[in-house]
C-alpha positions as CSV (number, residue, x, y, z in Angstrom):
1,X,144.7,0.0,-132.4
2,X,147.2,-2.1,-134.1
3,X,147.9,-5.8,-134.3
4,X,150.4,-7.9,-135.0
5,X,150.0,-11.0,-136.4
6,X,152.3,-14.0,-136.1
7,X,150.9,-16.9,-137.6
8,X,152.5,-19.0,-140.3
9,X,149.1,-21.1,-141.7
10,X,148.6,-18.8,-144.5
11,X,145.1,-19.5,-145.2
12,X,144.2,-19.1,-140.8
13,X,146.0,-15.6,-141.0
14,X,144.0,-14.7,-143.6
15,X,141.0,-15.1,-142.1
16,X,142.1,-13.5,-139.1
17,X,143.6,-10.5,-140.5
18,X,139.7,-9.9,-142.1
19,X,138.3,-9.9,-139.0
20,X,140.2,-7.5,-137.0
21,X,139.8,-4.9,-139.5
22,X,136.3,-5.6,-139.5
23,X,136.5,-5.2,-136.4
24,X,138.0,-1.7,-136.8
25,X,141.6,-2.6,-136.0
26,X,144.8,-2.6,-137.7
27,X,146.6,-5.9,-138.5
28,X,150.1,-7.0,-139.8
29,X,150.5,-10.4,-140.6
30,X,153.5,-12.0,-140.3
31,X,154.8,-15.9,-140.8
32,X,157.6,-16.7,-138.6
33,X,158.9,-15.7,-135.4
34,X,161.9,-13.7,-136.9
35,X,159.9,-11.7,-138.9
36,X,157.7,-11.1,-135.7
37,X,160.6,-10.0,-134.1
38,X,162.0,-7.9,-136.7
39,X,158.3,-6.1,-136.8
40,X,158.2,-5.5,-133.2
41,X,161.4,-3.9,-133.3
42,X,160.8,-1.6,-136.0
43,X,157.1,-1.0,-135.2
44,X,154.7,0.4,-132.8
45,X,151.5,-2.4,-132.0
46,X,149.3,-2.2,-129.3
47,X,148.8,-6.0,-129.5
48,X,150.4,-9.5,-130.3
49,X,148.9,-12.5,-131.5
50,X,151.6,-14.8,-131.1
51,X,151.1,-18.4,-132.9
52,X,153.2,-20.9,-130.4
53,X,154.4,-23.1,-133.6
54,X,156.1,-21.2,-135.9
55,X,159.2,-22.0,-138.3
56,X,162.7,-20.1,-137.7
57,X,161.9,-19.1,-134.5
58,X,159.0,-20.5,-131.9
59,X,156.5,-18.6,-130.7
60,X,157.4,-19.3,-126.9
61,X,161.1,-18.0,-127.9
62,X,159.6,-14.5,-129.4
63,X,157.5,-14.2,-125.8
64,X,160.7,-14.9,-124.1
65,X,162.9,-12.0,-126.0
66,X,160.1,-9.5,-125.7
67,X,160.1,-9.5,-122.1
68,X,164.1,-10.3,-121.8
69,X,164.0,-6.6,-123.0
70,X,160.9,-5.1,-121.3
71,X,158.4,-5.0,-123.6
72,X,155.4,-5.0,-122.4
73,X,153.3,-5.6,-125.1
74,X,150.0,-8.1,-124.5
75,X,150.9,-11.0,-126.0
76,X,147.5,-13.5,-126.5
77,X,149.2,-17.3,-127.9
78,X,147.9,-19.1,-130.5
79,X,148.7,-23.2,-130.1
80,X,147.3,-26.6,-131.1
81,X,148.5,-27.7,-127.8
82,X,145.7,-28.1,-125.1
83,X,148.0,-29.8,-122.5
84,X,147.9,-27.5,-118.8
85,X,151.2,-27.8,-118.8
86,X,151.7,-26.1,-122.3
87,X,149.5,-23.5,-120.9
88,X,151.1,-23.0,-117.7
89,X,154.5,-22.6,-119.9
90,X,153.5,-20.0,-121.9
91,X,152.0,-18.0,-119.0
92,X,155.1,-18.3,-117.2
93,X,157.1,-16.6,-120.1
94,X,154.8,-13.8,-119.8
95,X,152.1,-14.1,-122.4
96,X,148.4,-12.1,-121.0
97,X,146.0,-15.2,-122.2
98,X,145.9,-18.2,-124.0
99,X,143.6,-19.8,-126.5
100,X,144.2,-23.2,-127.9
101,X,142.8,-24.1,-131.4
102,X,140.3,-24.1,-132.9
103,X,138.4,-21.3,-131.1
104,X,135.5,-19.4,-132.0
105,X,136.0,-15.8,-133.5
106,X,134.2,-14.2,-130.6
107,X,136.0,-16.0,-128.2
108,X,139.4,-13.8,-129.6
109,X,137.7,-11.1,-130.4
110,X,136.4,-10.7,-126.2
111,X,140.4,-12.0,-125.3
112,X,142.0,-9.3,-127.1
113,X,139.6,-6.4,-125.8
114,X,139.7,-8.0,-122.3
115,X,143.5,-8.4,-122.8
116,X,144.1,-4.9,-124.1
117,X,141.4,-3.1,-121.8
118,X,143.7,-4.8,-118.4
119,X,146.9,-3.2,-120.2
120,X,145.3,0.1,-120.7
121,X,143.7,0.1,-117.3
122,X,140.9,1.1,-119.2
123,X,137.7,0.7,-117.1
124,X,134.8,2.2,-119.4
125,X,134.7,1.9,-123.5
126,X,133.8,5.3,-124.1
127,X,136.1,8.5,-124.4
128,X,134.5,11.8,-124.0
129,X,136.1,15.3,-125.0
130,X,134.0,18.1,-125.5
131,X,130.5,17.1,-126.2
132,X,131.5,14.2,-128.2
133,X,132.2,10.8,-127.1
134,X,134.1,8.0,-128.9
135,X,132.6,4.4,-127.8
136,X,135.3,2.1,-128.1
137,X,133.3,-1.2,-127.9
138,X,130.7,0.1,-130.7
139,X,132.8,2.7,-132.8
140,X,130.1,5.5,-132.7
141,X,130.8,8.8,-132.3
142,X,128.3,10.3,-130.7
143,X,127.3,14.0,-129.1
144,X,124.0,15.3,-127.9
145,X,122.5,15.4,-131.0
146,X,123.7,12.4,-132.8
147,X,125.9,9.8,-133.9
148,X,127.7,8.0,-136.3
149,X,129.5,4.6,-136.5
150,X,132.9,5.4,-137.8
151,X,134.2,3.2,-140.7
152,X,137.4,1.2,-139.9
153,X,140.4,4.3,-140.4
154,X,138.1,7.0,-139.2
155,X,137.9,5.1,-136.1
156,X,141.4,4.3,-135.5
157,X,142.3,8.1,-136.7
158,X,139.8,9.4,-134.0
159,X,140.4,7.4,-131.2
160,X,144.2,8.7,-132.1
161,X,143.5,12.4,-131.5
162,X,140.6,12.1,-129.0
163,X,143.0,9.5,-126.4
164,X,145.3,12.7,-127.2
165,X,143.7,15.5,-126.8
166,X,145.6,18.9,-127.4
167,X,148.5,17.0,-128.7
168,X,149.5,17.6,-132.3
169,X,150.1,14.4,-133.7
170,X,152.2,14.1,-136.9
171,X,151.2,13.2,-140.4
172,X,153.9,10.2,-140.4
173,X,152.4,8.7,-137.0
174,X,148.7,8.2,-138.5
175,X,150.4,5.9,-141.3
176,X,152.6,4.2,-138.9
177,X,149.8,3.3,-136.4
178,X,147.2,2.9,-138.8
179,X,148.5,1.9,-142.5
180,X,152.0,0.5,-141.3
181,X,155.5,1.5,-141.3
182,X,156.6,-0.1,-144.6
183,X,153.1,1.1,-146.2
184,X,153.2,2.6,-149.4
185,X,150.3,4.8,-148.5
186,X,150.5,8.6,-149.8
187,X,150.6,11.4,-147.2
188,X,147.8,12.8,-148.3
189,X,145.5,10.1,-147.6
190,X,145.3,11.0,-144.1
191,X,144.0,14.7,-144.7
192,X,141.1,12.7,-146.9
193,X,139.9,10.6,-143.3
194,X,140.7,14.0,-141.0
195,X,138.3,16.0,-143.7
196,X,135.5,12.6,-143.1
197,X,136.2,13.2,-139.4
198,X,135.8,17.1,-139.6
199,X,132.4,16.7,-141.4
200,X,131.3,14.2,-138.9
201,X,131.9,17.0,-136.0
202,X,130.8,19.6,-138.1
203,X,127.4,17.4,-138.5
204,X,127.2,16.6,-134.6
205,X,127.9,20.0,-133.8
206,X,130.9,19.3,-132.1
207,X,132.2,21.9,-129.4
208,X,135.4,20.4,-130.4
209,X,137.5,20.8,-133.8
210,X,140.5,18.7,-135.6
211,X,143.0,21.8,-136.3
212,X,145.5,21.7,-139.1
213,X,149.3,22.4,-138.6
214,X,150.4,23.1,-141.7
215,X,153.5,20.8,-142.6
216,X,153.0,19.3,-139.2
217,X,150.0,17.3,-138.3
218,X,146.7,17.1,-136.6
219,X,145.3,18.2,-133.1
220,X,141.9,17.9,-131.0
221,X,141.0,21.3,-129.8
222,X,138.2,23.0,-128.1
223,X,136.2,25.6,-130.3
224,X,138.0,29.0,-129.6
């Protein structure tokens, strides 16, 4: 899952950026509200972290465009401002929560899984396909007779194909949703976490595979 980040106190986003790819997801960080827009625009998040007080354009102005256009992205707001009235505001121009600073790392952590769990409809953390199951709260991959805890890309790259099963998924759309569209990442780096995955399957003895397209991407498939 990816994150954006709009937060312009350097040292905050910092932090923040570490812990949601310890916590297995992928985060841009942005400073301002125009390059949060211009991100938005160009990429494809799951998620937005929206800081209220930012410089060129407010965070409460960013809300407003996204939804002006029908974006439906969940939006959580960042603010120093603990006034109802601030709250009731940025509610009302569409954000999903609100969490006023400082907060507690597990309080965001919760509000963004709570917050992207309503989006998704999303009633249980685990995906099964095949005799494997991806747990979404705990990152194991798991079948009858095992499991492991997937490292932060494996995850993302597995909870990719398996919330897509059948579906060849390209090459370029791993690195977009997981490394970034203006990453510098090589192609190839995604065959190196499909060939951790395949191992992984191979180990659980998966009655599921990751096929190759060649030139193409990556699909989920049943064992013919």
């Amino acid at each position: 899952m990816r994150i954006l980040l709009a937060e312009d106190e350097r040292s905050l986003s910092r932090a923040l950026v570490a812990l949601l790819e310890r916590s297995n997801y992928s985060a841009d960080a942005v400073y301002d509200g125009e390059e949060a827009l211009a991100y938005l625009e160009a990429g494809n998040y799951d998620a937005l972290i929206l800081d209220i007080m930012m410089p060129k354009v407010d965070g409460l102005t960013v809300l407003r465009r996204l939804r002006e256009k029908g974006n439906p992205i969940p939006v959580l707001l960042l603010t120093a401002k603990s006034e109802v009235s601030d709250k009731v505001l940025g509610l009302d121009t569409g954000a999903n929560d609100y969490l006023t600073k400082p907060f507690s790392t597990q309080e965001l952590m919760a509000r963004i899984r709570a917050m992207t769990r309503t989006q998704t409809g999303q009633v249980s953390s685990r995906i099964t396909f095949g005799n494997i199951t991806l747990d979404q709260a705990t990152f194991e991959l798991s079948s009858p007779t095992g499991s492991f805890r997937l490292a932060n890309k494996e995850y993302q790259m597995m909870e990719l194909l398996i919330c897509n099963p059948r579906q060849l998924i390209p090459t370029e759309r791993f690195l977009e949703r997981i490394w970034g569209y203006d990453s510098d990442v090589e192609l190839n780096v995604v065959w190196v976490y499909i060939s951790y995955l395949r191992k992984k399957l191979t180990a659980l003895h998966a009655d599921i595979q990751i096929k190759v397209t060649r030139n193409a991407g990556y699909s989920l498939e049943g064992l013919s």
